[in-house]
C-alpha positions in Angstrom: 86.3 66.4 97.1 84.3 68.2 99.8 83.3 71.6 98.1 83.7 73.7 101.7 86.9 72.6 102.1 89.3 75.2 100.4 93.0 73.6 98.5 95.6 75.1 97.3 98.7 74.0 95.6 102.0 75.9 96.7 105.6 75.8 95.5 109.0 76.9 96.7 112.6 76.1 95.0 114.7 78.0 97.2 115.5 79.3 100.7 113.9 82.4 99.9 110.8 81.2 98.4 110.5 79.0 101.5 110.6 82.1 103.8 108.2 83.9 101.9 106.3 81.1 101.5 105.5 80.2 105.3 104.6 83.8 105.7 102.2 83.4 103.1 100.9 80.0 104.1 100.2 81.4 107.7 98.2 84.4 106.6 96.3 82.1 104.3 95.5 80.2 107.2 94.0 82.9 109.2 91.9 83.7 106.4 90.6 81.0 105.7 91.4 78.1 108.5 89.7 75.0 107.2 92.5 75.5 104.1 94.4 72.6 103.4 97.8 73.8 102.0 100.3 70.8 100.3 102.8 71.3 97.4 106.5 71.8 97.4 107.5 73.0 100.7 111.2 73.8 103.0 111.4 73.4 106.7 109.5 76.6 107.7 106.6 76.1 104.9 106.5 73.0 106.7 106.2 74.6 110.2 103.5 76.1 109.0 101.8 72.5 107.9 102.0 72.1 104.7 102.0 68.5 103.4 104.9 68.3 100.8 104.4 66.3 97.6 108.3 67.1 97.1 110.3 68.9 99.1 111.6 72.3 98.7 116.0 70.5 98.9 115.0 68.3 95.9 115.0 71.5 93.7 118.2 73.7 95.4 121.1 74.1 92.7 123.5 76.7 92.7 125.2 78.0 89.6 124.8 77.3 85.7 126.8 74.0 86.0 125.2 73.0 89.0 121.6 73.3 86.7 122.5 71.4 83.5 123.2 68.3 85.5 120.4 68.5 87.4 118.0 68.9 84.7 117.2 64.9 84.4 116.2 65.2 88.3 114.1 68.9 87.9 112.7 67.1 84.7 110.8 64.0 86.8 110.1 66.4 89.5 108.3 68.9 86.5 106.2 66.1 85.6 105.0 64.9 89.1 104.3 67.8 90.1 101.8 68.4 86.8 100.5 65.4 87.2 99.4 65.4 91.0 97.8 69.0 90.5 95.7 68.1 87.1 94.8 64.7 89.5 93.5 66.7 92.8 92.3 70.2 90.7 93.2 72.2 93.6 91.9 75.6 93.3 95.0 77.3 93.3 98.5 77.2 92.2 100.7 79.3 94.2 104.2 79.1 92.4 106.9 81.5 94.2 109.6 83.4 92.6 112.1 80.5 90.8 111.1 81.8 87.3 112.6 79.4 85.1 110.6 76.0 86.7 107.4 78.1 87.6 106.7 79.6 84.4 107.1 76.2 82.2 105.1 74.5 85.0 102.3 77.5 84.7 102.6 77.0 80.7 102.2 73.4 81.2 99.5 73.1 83.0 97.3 75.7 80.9 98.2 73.0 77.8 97.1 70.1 79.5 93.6 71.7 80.8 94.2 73.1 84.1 91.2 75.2 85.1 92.0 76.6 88.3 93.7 80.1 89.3 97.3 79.9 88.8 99.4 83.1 90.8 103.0 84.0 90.5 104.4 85.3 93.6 107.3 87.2 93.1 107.8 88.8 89.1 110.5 87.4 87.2 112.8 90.7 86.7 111.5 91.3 83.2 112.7 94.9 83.8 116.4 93.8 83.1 116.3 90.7 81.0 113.6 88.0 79.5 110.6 91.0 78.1 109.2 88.0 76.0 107.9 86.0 79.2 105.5 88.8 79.3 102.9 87.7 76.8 103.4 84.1 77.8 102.3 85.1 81.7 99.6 87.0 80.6 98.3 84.0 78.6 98.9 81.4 81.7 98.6 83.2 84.7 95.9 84.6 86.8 97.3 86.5 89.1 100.8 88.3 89.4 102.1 89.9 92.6 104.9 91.9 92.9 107.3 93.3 95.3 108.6 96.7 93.8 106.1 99.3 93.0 107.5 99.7 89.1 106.9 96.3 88.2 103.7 96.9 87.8 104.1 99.1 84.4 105.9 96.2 82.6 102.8 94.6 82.4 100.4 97.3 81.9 99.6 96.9 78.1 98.7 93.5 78.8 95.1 91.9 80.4 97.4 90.2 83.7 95.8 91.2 86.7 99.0 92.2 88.9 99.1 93.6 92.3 101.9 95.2 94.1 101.8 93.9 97.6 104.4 95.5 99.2 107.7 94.4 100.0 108.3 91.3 102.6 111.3 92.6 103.8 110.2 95.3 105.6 107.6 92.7 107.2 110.4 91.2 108.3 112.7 93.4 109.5 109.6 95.2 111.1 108.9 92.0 113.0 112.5 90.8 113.8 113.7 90.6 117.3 116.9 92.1 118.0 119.8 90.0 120.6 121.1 92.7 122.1 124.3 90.7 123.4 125.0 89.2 120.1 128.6 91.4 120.1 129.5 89.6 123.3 128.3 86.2 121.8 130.4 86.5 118.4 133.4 88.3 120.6 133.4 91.4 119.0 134.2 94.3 121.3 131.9 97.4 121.9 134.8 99.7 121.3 135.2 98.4 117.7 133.6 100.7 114.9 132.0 97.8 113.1 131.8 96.9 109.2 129.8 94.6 108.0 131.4 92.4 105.0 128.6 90.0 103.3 130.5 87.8 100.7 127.7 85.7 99.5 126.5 82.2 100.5 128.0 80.3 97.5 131.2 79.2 97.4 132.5 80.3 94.3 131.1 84.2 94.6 132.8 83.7 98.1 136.2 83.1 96.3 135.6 85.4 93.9 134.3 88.5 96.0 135.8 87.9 99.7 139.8 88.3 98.2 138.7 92.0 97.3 137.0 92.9 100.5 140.0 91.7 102.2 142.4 93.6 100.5 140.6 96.4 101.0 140.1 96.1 104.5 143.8 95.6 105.3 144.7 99.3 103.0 141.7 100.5 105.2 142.7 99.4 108.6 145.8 101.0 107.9 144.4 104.4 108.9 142.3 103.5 111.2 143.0 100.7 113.8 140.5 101.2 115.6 137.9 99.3 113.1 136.5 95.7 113.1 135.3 93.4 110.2 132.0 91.3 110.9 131.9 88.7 108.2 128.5 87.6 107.5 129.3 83.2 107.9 126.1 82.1 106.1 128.0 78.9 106.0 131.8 77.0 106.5 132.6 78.3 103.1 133.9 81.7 104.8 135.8 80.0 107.4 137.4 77.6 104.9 138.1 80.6 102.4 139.9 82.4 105.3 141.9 79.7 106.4 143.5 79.3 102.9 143.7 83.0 102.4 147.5 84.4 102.6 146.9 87.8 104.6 150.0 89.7 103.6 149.3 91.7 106.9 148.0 89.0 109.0 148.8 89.5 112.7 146.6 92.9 112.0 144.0 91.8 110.0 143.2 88.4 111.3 142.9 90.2 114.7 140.2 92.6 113.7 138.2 89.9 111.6 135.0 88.6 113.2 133.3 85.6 112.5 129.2 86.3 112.3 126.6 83.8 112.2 124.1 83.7 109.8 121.7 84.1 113.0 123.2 87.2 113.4 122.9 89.0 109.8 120.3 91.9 111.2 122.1 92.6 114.1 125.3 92.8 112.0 123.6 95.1 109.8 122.1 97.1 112.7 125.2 97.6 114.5 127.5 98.1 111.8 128.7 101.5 110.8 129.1 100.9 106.7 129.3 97.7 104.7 130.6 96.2 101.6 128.6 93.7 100.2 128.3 91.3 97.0 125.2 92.4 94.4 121.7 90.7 95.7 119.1 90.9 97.9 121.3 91.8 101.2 121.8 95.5 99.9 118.0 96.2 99.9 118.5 94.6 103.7 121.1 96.9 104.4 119.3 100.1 102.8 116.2 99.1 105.1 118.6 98.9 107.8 120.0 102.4 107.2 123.6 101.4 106.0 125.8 102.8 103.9 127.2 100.4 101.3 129.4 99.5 98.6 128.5 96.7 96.3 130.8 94.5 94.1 130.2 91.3 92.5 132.7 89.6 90.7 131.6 87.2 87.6 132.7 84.1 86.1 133.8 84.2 82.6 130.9 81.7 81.8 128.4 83.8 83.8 130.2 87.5 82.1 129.5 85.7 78.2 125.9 84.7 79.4 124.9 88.3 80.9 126.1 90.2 77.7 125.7 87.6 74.8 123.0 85.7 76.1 120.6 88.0 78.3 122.2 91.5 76.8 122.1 93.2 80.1 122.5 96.9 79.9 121.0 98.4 83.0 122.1 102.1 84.1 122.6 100.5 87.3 122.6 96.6 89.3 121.9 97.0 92.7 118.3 96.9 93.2 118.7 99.8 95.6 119.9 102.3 93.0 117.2 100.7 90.5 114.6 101.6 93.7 116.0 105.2 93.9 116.9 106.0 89.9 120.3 107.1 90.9 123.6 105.7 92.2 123.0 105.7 96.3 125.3 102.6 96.6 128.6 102.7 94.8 128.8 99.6 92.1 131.8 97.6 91.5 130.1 95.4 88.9 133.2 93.5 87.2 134.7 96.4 85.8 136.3 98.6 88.1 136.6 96.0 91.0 140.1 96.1 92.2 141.6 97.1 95.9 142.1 100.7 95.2 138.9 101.6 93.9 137.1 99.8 96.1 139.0 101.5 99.1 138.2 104.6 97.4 134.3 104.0 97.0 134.1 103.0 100.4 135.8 105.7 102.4 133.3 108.5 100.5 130.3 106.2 102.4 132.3 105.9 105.4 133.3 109.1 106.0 130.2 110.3 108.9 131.1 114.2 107.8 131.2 113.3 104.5 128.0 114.4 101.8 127.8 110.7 100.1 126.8 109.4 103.4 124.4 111.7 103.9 123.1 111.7 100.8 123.2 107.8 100.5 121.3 107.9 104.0 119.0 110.2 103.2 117.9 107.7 100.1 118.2 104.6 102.2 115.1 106.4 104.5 113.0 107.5 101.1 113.0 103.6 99.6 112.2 102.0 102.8 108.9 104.8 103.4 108.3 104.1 99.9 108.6 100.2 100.9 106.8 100.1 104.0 103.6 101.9 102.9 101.6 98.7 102.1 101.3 97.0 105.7 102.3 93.8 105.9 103.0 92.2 102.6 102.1 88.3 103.2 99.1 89.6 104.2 98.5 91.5 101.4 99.3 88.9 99.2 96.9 86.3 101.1 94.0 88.8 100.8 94.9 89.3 97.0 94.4 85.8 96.7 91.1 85.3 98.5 89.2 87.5 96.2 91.0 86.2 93.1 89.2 83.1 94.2 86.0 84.8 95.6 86.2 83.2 99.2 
């Protein structure tokens, strides 16, 4: 292989990963623009141009079910993927968040002689659950860099080299262009004092979480007619929930319900005067966004058994916003406690535009997302980490 010309190896499992991933791949690319990029990419890694060995769909499965009969695929996919790299010795390995296949991949490689810089983008959250993976990256990896600025200390009594880069995010809100007639698009009327409902994407923590935020929002419009509901669509599994659902006030309710695209989620945020939303990533959207929310998640009994048997969760607090701040800015409705009238309860107190919770809770919202947005541009952080890990 021709020494000047620069390869690395990159790998995405997920939507997410895929996003991050492009951004990454692009500011690579400015660094350093005679770098050839392949691996494991999704459509907008792709945009960017890099050739897939596998592609980013061959590894998407939702749920615990969903994995154990996909392992024999993800199996043959582990092992080509090992293969090609300890065949074409890139210099890198760029694996991105997707713990569970990166860090056996990362492991693997390291036992079978791989001698180039291997980088984890994204840290498993060894905070909450898995503490023992920590040894095991120090041993593999090379490189470690991480999104929230308190990750760093799980790792300091080890030799990793990890760098907090900043949270992508805030790149891309930062960088987001607005449609300013999206209400007129998704027929929602300006008069309407918006809420934003965000359900999930998966079908099942659709089912499980949307009946709640329904109820709630019928005991809530009640009082106060004058309010819309923007439900986040990130796919038909809203719309097919809701046309199964039996609205018990449904002349009311199904007229102030508002269908909103997935290409619509920041403006929805934006516009939006409080939300409810499920535990995940979209409440550290809606913090950054300056929104007021409530968060519930609803588990399976599987997923409940596996969290306190299995993983032995016991966090003061889930949401990663109120992990951020070190105190409860977003009201949790993890499991216990979820039903209609606490959730109506919980959600008026953030609501309520005289009330101190709102204040307080914005007031936090604006401290995490200074705290957040003090590193610049994170993919390019992250690119530039890179480059002198491998002394370009």
């Amino acid at each position: 292989m021709d020494k000047a010309i620069k390869n690395l190896f990159i790998f995405a499992g997920e939507p997410s990963g895929d996003l991050h991933g492009s951004h990454l791949a692009r500011s690579l690319q400015k660094l350093q623009p005679d770098l050839c990029l392949e691996g494991v990419p999704g459509p907008q890694m792709r945009f960017q141009g890099v050739t897939e060995i596998l592609r980013m769909e061959d590894f998407e499965v939702m749920g615990l079910s969903d994995v154990i009969l996909a392992l024999p695929r993800l199996y043959r996919h582990f092992h080509k993927i090992c293969s090609h790299i300890l065949a074409t010795k890139p210099e890198g390995v760029i694996l991105i968040d997707y713990p569970g296949f990166n860090l056996r991949l990362a492991k693997s490689l390291r036992k079978k002689g791989y001698a180039g810089k291997i980088i984890q983008y994204i840290s498993p959250t060894v905070w909450a659950h898995g503490k023992h993976r920590i040894d095991s990256m120090a041993k593999t990896l090379d490189l470690l860099l991480t999104i929230y600025p308190f990750e760093s200390k799980c790792y300091s009594h080890t030799g990793l080299k990890v760098d907090y880069v900043g949270n992508p995010l805030c790149e891309y809100i930062k960088q987001y262009q607005y449609a300013e007639d999206w209400r007129s698009k998704t027929g929602i009327p300006e008069k309407n004092r918006l809420i934003a409902l965000f359900p999930g994407s998966r079908k099942g923590e659709i089912e499980r979480n949307l009946p709640f935020m329904l109820e709630a929002a019928e005991t809530i419009l009640q009082n106060n007619p004058e309010m819309g509901f923007g439900i986040s669509c990130a796919n038909l599994h809203v719309k097919d929930y809701l046309k199964r659902h039996p609205f018990t006030d449904s002349s009311r309710l199904r007229e102030a319900i508002f269908y909103v695209p997935k290409e619509y989620t920041y403006e929805l945020m934006r516009d939006s005067h409080s939300a409810i939303a499920k535990s995940g990533t979209v409440t550290l959207e809606l913090a950054l966004h300056q929104r007021p929310t409530v968060v519930v998640y609803k588990l399976t009994t599987l997923n409940r058994l596996y969290a306190k048997h299995i993983l032995k969760l016991k966090l003061p607090y889930y949401c990663i916003v109120n992990i951020l701040a070190e105190s409860m800015v977003f009201p949790e409705l993890i499991e216990c406690g979820l039903n209609t009238p606490n959730l109506v309860s919980a959600f008026q107190a953030v609501d309520d535009a005289h009330g101190t919770q709102r204040a307080n809770c914005l007031e936090a919202c604006n401290k995490i997302a200074l705290n957040l947005a003090g590193k610049a541009v994170t993919s390019e952080n992250a690119a530039k980490s890179i480059q002198r890990l491998l002394e370009w």
